[in-house]
Structures are given as structure tokens and as C-alpha cells.
LOTIVEX-760375 format. One line per 8 residues: number of its first residue (from 1); their letters; for each residue x, y, z of N, C-alpha, C, O, CB. Coordinates in Angstrom, 3 decimals. Glycine has a CB too. Layout:
// residues N
NUM	a	X/Y/Z/X/Y/Z/X/Y/Z/X/Y/Z/X/Y/Z  ...
// end
This chain:
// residues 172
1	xxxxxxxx	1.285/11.992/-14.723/0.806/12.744/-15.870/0.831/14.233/-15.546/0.525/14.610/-14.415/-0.618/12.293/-16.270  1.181/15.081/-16.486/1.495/16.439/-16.163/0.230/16.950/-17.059/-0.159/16.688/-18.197/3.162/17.009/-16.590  -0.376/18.072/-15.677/-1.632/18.866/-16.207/-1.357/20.286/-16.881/-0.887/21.182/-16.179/-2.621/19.127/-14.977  -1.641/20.508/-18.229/-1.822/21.701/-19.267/-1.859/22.829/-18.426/-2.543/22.412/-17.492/-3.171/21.659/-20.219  -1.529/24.106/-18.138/-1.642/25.484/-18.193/-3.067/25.489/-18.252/-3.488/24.665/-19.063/-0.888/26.223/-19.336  -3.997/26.179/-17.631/-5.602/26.828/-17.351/-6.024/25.629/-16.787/-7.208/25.754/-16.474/-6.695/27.386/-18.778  -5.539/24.373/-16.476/-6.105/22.970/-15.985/-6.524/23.711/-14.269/-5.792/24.450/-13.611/-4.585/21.325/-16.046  -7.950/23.199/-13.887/-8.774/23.800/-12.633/-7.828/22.310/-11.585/-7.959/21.132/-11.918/-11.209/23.753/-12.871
9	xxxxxxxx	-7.147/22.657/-10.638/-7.048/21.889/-9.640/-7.530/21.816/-8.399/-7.730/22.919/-7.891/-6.219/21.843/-9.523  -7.817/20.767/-7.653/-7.681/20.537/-6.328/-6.750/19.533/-5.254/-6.598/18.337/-5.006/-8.739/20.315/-6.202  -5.959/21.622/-4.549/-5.060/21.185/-2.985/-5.593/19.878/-2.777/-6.693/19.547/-3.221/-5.400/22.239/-1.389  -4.693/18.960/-1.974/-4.705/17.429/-1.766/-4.093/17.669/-0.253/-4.248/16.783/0.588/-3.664/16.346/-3.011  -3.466/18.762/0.041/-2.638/18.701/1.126/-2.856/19.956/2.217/-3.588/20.836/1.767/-1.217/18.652/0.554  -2.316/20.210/3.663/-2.829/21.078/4.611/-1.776/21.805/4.622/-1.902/22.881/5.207/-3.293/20.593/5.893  -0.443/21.500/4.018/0.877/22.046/3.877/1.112/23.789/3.963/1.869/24.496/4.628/1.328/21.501/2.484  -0.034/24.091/2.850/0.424/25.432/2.443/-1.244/26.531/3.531/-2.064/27.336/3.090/0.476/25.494/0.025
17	xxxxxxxx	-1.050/25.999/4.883/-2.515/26.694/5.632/-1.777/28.188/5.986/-2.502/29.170/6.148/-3.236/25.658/7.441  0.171/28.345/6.131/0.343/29.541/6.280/0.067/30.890/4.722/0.342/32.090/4.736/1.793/29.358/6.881  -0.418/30.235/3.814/-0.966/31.242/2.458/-2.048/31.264/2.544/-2.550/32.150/1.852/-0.760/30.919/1.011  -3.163/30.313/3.447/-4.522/30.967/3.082/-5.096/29.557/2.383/-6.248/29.277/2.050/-4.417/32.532/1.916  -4.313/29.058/2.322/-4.913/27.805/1.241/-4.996/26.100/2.503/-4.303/25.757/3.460/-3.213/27.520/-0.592  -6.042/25.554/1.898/-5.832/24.340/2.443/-6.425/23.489/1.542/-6.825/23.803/0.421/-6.300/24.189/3.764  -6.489/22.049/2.224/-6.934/20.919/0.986/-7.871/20.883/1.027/-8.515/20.912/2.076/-6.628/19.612/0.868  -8.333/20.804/-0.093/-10.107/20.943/-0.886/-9.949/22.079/-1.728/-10.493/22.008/-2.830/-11.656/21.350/0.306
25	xxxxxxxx	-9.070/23.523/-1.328/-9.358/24.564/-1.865/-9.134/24.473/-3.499/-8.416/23.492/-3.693/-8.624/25.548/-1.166  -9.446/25.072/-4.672/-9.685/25.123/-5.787/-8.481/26.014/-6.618/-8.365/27.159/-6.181/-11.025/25.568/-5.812  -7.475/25.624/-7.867/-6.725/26.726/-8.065/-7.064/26.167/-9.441/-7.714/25.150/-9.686/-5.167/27.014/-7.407  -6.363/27.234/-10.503/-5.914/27.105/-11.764/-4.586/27.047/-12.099/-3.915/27.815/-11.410/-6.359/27.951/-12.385  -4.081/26.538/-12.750/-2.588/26.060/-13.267/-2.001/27.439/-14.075/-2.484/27.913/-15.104/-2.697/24.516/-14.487  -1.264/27.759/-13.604/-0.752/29.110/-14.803/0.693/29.098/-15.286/1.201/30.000/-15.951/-0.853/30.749/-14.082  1.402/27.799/-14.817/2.396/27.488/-15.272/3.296/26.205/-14.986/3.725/25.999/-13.851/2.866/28.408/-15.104  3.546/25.417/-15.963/4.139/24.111/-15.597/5.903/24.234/-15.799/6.569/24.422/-16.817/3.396/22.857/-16.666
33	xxxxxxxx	6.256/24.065/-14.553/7.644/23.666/-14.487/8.018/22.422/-14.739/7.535/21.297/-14.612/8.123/23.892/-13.394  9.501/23.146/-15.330/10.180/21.134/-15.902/10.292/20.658/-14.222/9.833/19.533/-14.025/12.633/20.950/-17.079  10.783/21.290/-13.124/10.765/20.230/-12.090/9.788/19.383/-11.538/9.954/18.634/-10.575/11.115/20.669/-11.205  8.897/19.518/-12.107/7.739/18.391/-11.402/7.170/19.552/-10.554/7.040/19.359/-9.345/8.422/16.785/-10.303  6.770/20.911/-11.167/5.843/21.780/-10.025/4.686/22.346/-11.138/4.556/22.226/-12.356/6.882/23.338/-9.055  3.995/22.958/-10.172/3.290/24.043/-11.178/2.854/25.554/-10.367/2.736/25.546/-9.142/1.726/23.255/-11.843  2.641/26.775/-11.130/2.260/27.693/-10.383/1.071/27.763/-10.481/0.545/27.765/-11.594/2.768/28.716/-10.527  0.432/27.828/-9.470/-0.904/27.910/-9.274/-1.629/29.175/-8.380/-1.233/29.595/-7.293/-1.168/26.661/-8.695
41	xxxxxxxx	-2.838/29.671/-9.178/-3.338/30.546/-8.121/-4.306/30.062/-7.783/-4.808/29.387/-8.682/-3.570/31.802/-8.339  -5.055/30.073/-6.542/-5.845/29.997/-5.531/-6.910/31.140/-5.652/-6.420/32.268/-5.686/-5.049/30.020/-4.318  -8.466/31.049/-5.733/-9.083/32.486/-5.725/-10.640/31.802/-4.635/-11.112/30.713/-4.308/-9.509/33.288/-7.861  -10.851/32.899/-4.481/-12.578/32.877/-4.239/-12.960/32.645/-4.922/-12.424/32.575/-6.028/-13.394/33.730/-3.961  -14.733/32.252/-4.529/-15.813/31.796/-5.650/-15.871/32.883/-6.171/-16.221/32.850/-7.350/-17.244/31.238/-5.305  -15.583/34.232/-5.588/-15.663/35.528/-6.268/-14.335/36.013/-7.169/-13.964/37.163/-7.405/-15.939/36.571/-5.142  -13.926/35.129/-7.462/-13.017/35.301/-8.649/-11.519/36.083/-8.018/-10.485/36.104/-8.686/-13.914/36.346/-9.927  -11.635/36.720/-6.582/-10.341/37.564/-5.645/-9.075/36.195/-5.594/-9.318/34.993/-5.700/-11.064/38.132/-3.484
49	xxxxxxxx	-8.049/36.690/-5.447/-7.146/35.882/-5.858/-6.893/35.257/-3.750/-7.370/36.014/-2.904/-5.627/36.931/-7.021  -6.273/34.140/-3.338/-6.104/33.927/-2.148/-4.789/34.152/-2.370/-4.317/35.275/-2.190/-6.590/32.750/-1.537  -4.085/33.176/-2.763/-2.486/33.104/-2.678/-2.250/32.549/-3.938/-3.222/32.275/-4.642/-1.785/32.176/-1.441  -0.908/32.304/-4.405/-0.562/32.264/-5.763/1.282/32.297/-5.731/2.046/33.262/-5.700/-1.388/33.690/-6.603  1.558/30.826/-5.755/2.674/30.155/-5.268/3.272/28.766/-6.436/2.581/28.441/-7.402/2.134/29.595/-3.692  4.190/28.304/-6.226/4.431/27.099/-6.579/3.967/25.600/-5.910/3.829/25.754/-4.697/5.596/27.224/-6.605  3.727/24.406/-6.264/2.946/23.656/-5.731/3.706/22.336/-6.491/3.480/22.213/-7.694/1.349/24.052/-5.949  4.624/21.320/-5.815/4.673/20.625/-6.314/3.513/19.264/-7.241/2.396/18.986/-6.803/5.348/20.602/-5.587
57	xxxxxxxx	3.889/18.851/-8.041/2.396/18.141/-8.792/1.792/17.170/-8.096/0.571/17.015/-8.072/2.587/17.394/-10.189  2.610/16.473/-7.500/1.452/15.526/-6.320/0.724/15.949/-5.264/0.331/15.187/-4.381/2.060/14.547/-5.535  0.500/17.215/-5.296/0.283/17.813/-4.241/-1.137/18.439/-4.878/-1.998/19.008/-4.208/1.534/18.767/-3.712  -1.180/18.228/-6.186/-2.831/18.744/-6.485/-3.131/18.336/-7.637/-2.265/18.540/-8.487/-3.190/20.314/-6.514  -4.837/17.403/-8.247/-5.413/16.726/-8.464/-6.464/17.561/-9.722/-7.267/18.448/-9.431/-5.773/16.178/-7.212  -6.333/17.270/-10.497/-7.654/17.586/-11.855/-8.633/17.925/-10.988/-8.865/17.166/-10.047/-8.303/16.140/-13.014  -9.389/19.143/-11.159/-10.525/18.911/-10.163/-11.867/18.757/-11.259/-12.121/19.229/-12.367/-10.682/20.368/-8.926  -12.477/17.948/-10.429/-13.892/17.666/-10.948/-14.462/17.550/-9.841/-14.035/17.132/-8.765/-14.171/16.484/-11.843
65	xxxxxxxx	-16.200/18.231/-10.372/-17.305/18.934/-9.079/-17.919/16.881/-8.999/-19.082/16.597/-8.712/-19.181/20.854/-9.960  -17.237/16.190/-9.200/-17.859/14.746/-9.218/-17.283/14.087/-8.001/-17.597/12.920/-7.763/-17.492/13.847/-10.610  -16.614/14.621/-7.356/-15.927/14.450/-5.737/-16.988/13.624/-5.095/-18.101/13.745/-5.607/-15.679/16.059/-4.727  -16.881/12.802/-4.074/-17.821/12.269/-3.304/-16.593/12.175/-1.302/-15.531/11.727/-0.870/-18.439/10.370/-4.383  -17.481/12.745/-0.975/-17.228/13.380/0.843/-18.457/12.435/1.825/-19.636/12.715/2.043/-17.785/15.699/1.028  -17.613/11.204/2.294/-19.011/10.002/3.034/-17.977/10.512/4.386/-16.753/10.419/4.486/-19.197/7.496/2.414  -18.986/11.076/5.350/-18.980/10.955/7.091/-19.592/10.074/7.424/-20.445/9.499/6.748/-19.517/11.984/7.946  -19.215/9.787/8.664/-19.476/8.909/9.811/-18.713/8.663/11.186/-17.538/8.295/11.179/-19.499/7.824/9.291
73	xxxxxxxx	-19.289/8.838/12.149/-18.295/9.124/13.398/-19.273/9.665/14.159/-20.380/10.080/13.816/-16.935/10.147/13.221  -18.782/9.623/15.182/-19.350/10.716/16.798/-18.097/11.405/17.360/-16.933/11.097/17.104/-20.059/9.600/18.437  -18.520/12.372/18.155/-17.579/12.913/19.061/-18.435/13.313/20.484/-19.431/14.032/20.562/-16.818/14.236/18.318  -17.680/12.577/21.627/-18.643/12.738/22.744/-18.079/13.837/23.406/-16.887/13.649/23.648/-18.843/11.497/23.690  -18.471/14.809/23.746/-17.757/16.080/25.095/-17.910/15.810/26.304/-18.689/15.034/26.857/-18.377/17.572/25.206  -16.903/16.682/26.815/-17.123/16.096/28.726/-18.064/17.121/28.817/-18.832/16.970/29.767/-15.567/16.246/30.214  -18.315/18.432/27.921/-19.410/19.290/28.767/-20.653/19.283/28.116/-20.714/18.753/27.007/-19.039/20.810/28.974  -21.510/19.710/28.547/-23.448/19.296/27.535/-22.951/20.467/26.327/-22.479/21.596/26.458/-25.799/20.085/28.816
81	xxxxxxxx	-23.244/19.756/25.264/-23.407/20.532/24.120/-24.778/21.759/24.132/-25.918/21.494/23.751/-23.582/19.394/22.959  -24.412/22.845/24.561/-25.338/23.547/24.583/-25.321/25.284/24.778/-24.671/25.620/25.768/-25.931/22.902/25.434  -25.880/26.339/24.058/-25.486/27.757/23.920/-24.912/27.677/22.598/-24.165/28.635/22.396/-24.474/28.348/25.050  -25.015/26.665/21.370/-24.098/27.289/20.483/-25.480/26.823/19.165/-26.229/25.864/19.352/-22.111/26.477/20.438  -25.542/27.527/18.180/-26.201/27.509/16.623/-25.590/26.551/16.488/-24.377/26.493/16.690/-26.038/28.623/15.437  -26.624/25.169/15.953/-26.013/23.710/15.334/-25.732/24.133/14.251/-26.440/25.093/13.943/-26.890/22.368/15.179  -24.893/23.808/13.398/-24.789/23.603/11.859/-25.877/23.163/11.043/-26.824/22.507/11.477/-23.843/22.700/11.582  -25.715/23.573/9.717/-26.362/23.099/8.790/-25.988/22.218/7.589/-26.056/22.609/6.424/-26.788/23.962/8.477
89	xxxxxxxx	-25.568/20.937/7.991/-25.417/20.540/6.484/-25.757/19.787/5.963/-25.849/18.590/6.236/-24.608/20.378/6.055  -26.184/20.735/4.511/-27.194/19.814/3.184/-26.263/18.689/3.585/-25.245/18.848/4.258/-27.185/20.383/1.051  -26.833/17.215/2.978/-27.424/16.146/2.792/-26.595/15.436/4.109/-26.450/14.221/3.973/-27.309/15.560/1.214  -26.209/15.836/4.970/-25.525/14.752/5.825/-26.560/14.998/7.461/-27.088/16.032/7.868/-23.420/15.170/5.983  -26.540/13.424/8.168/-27.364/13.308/9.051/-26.289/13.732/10.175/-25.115/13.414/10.371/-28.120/11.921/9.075  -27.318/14.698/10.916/-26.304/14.913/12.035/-26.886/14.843/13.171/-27.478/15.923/13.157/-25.600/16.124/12.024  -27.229/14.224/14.427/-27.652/13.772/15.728/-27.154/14.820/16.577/-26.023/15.165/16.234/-27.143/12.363/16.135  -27.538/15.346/17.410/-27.118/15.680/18.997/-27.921/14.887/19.862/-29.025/14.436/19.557/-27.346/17.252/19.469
97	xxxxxxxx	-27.234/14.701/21.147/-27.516/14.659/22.357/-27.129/15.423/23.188/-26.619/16.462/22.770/-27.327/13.813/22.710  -27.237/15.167/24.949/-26.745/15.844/25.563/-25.040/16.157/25.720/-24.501/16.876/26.562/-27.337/15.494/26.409  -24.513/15.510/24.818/-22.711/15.743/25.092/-22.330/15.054/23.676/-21.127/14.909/23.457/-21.812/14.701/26.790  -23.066/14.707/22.898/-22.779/13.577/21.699/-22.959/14.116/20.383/-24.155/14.284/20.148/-23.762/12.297/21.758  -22.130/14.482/19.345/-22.538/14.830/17.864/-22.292/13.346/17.147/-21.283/12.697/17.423/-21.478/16.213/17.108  -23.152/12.927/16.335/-22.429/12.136/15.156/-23.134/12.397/14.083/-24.315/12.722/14.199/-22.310/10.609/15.281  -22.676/12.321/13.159/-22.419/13.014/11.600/-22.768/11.498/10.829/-22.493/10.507/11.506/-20.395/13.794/11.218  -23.200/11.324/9.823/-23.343/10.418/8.927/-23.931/10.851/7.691/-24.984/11.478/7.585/-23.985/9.466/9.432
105	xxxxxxxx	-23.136/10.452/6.713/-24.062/10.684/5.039/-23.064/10.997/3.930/-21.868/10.902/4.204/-25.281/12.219/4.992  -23.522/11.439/2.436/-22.711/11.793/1.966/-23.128/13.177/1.222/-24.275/13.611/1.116/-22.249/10.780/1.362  -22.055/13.710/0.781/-22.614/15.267/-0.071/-21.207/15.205/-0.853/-20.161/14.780/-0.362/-22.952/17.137/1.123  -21.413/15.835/-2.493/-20.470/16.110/-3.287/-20.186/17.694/-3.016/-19.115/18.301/-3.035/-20.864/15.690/-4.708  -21.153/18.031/-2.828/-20.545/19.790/-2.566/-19.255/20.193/-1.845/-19.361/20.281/-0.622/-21.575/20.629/-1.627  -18.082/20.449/-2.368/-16.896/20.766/-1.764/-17.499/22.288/-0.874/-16.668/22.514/0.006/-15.526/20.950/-3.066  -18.102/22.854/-0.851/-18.090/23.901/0.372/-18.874/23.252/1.706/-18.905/23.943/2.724/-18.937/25.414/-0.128  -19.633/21.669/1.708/-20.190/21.324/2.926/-19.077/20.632/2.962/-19.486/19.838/3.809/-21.592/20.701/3.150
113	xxxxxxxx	-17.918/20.241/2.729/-16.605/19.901/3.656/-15.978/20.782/3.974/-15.132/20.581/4.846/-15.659/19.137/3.211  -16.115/22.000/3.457/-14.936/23.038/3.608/-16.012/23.215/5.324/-15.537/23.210/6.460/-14.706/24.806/1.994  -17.324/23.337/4.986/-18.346/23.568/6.099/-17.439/23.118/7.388/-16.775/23.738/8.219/-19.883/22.586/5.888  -17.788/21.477/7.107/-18.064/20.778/8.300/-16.530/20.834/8.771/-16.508/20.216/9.835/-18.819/19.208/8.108  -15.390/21.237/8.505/-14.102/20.852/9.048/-14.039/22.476/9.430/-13.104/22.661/10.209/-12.805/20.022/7.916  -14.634/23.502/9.169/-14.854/25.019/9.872/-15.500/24.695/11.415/-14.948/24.884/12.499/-16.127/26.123/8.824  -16.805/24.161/11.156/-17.695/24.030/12.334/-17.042/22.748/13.687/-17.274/22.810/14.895/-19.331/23.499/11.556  -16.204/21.680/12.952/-16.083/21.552/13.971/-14.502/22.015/14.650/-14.229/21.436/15.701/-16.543/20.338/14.033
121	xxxxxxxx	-13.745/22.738/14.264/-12.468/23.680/14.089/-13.752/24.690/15.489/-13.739/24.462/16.699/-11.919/24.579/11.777  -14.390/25.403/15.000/-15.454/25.898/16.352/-15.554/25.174/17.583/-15.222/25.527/18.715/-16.931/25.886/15.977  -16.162/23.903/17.107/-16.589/23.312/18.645/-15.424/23.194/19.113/-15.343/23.794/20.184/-17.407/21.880/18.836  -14.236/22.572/18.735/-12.827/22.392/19.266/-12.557/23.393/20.215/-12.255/22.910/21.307/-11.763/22.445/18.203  -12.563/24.854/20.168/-12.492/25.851/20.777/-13.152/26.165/21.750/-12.730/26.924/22.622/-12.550/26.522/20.200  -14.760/25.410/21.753/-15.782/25.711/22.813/-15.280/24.752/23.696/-14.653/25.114/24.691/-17.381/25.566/22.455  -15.499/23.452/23.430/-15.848/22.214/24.363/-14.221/21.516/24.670/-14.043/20.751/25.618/-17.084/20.941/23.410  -13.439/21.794/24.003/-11.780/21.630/24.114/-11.468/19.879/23.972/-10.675/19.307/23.224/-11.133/22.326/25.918
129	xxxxxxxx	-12.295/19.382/24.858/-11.965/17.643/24.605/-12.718/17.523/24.159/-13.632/18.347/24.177/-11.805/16.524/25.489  -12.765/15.899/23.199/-13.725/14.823/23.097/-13.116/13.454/22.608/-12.146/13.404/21.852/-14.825/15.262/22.155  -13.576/12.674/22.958/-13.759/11.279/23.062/-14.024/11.025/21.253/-14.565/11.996/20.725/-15.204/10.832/24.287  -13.791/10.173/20.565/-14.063/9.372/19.443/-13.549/10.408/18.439/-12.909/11.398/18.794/-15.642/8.853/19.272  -13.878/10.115/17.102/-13.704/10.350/15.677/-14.963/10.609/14.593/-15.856/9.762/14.557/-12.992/9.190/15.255  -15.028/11.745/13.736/-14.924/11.658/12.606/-14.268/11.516/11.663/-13.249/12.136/11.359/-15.174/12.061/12.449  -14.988/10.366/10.899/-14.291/9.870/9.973/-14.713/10.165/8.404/-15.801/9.707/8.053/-14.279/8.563/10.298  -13.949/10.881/7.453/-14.134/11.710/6.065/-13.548/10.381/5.094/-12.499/9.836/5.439/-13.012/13.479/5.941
137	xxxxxxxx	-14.245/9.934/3.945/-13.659/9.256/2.953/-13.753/10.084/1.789/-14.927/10.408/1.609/-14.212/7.972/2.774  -13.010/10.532/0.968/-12.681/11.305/0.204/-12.724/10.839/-0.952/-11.609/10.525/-1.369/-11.743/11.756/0.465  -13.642/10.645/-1.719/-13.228/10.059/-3.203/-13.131/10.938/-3.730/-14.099/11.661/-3.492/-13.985/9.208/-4.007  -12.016/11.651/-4.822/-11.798/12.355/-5.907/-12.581/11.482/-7.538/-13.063/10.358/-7.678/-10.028/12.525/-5.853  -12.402/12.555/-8.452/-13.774/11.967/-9.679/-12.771/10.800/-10.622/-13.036/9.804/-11.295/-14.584/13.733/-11.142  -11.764/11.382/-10.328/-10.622/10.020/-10.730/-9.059/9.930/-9.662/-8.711/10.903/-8.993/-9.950/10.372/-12.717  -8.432/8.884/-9.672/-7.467/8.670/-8.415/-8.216/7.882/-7.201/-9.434/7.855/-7.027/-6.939/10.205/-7.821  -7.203/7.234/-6.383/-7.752/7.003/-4.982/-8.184/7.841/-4.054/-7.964/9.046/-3.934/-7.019/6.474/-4.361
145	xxxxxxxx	-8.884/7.042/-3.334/-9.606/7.410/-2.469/-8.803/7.525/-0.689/-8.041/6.659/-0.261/-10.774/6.404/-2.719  -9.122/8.499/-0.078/-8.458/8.589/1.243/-9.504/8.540/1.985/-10.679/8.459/1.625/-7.592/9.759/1.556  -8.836/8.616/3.609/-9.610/8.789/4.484/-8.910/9.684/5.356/-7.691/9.569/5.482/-10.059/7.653/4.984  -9.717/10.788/6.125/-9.182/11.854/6.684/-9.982/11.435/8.205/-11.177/11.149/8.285/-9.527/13.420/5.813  -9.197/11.471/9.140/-9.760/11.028/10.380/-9.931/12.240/11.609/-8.840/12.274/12.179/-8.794/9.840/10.862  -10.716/13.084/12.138/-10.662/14.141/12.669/-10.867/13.773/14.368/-11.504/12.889/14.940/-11.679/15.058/11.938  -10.185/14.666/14.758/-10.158/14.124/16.687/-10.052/15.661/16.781/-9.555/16.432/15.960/-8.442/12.866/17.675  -10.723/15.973/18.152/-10.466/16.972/19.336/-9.864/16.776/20.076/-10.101/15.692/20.608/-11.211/17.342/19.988
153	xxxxxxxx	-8.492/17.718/20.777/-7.921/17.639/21.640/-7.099/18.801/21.991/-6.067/19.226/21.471/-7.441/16.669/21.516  -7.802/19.231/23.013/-7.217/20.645/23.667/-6.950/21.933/23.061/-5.920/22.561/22.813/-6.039/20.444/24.149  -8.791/22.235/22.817/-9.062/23.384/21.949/-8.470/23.370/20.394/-8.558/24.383/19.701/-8.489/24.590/22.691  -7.769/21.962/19.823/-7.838/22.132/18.695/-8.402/20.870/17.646/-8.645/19.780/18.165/-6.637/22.581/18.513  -8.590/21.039/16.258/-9.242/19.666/15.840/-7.920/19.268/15.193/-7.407/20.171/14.532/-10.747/19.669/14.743  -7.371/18.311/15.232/-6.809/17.708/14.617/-7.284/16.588/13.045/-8.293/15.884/13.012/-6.384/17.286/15.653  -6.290/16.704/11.937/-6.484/15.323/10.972/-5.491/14.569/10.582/-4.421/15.093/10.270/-7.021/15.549/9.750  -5.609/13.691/10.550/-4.887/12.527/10.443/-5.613/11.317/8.753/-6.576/10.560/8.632/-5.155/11.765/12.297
161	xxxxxxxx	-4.525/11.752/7.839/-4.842/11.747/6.836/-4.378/10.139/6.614/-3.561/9.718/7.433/-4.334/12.926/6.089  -4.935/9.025/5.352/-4.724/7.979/5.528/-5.477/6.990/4.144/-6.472/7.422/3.562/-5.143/7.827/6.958  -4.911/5.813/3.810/-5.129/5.294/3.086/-5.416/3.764/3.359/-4.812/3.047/4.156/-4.370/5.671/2.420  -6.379/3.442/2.598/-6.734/1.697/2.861/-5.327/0.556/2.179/-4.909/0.705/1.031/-8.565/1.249/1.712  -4.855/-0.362/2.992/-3.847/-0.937/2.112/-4.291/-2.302/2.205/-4.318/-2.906/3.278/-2.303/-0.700/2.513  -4.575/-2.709/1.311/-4.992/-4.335/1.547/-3.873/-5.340/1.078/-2.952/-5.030/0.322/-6.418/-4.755/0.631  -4.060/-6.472/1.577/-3.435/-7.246/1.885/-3.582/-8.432/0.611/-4.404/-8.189/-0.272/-3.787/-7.481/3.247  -2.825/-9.633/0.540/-2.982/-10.605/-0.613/-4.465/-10.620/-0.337/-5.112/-10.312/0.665/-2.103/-12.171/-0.578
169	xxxx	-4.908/-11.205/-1.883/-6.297/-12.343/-1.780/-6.264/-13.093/-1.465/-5.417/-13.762/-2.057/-6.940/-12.841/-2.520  -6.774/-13.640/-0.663/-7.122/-15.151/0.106/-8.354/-15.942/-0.232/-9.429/-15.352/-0.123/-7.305/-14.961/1.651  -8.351/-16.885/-0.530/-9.494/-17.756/-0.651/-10.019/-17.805/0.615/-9.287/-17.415/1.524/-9.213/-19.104/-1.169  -11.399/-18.294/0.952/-11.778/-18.285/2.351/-12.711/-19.199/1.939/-13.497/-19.688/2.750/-12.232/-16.934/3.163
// end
């Protein structure tokens, strides 16, 4: 389905991180191409423009503030988590120990994901390894649902983006 001119979207993809833009970020539609694209600009909450490019259409989603963002995961470090300001984020549970974060909960607010994939993009840089996963399920307010899987490894965070595929029904 092709979205109208002034239609509010949301990036789906990490593709375009050399403009300034990544997935989650927020644009408006300002022009639909017959090839299956659209031009879109990208701005701040303060209305400043980021980048402002072409975007093929699968590549960004109707946005609605009805998003739902469920964590869950740990990440263990080889060194003690310690010398750095924990994060703050509204509604999700977050644990430390001496070398151990895990994250659990959910929040619709697209700036506590934009948050939590900043903060731990930080620790990546401090603590360089870790052991295990966070794991992001992404529901958009209509479309499927993904899962974005985040790892540390050698000062950087990596994601590894992904979908549930199920298999026949089976009686059991």
C-alpha cells in the first residue's frame, strides 16, 4: 500500500546511519515516486530538519505513537561495572550487579529505545566485551512484529535484526 504525501513515517532500517538517520527515527513523506520510493525528511522534535533523501517504501512504516518496545536480556562484563551514571529508563526494570546488567519490561515511548540502544552503544566503548544478549521485540501499531537482538563485542554494540517464522500446526 502506498502512503499519501504529509503521511508521518517510521525508518524500519539502520541503512541510512551515514545521513544522521536510523531506525525508529521519525520522517514525513513529501513525495511519492512511481518507483516504489518516497522522499522523505527526517527532523528533530524541534522541528530542525536531519537529512532529507529518498527511501525506498519498505523501508518505512505509518508511524503511530501506539508502538510497543518489550526488553529482556542480560549482558555480563569481564570488568565490574563501575565509575559510570546508570541510565534511566521510564518503565523498564533494569538490575546491576557486580559485572551484570539485565533489562526487562516494556515502554511505548520511542525516545526510551532511541535511549536504551545510545546507553548501551556507551557501555560498548567502556567495558568492550560481554557475554549474552539483549533482546528488543518491536511491535509497530499495525504490521509485524520483529525482534532486534543486541550483543557487545570489541568496543562496539552490535544488532542483529530478525523475525519469528513458525512452522505447520500440529495437533499435540
Amino acid at each position: 500500500m502506498t502512503l499519501a504525501p504529509y503521511t508521518t513515517v517510521q525508518l524500519l532500517t539502520q541503512r541510512y546511519q551515514d545521513k544522521q538517520v536510523q531506525a525508529g527515527d521519525i520522517g514525513v513523506i513529501l513525495e511519492v515516486y512511481d518507483h516504489d520510493s518516497y522522499e522523505i525528511e527526517f527532523s528533530r522534535a524541534d522541528g530542525t530538519t536531519i537529512a532529507w533523501f529518498a527511501v525506498p517504501q519498505d523501508e518505512v512504516v505509518a508511524y503511530s505513537p501506539l508502538w510497543c518496545y518489550h526488553y529482556q536480556g542480560s549482558l555480563q562484563f569481564i570488568k565490574p561495572l563501575t565509575l559510570i551514571p546508570w541510565p534511566n529508563w521510564p518503565d523498564l526494570s533494569l538490575k546491576m550487579g557486580h559485572n551484570i546488567l539485565e533489562i526487562v519490561g516494556t515502554t511505548r515511548q520511542r525516545e526510551v529505545y532511541q535511549q536504551v540502544k545510545g546507553d548501551l552503544q556507551r557501555l560498548a566503548k567502556l567495558w568492550h566485551e560481554a557475554k549474552g544478549e539483549i533482546i528488543c521485540t518491536v511491535e509497530p501499531a499495525s504490521g509485524e512484529s520483529w525482534l532486534e537482538f543486541y550483543i557487545i563485542q570489541q568496543t562496539k554494540l552490535f544488532c542483529q535484526k530478525g523475525r519469528v517464522v513458525r512452522e505447520q500446526l500440529e495437533e499435540v
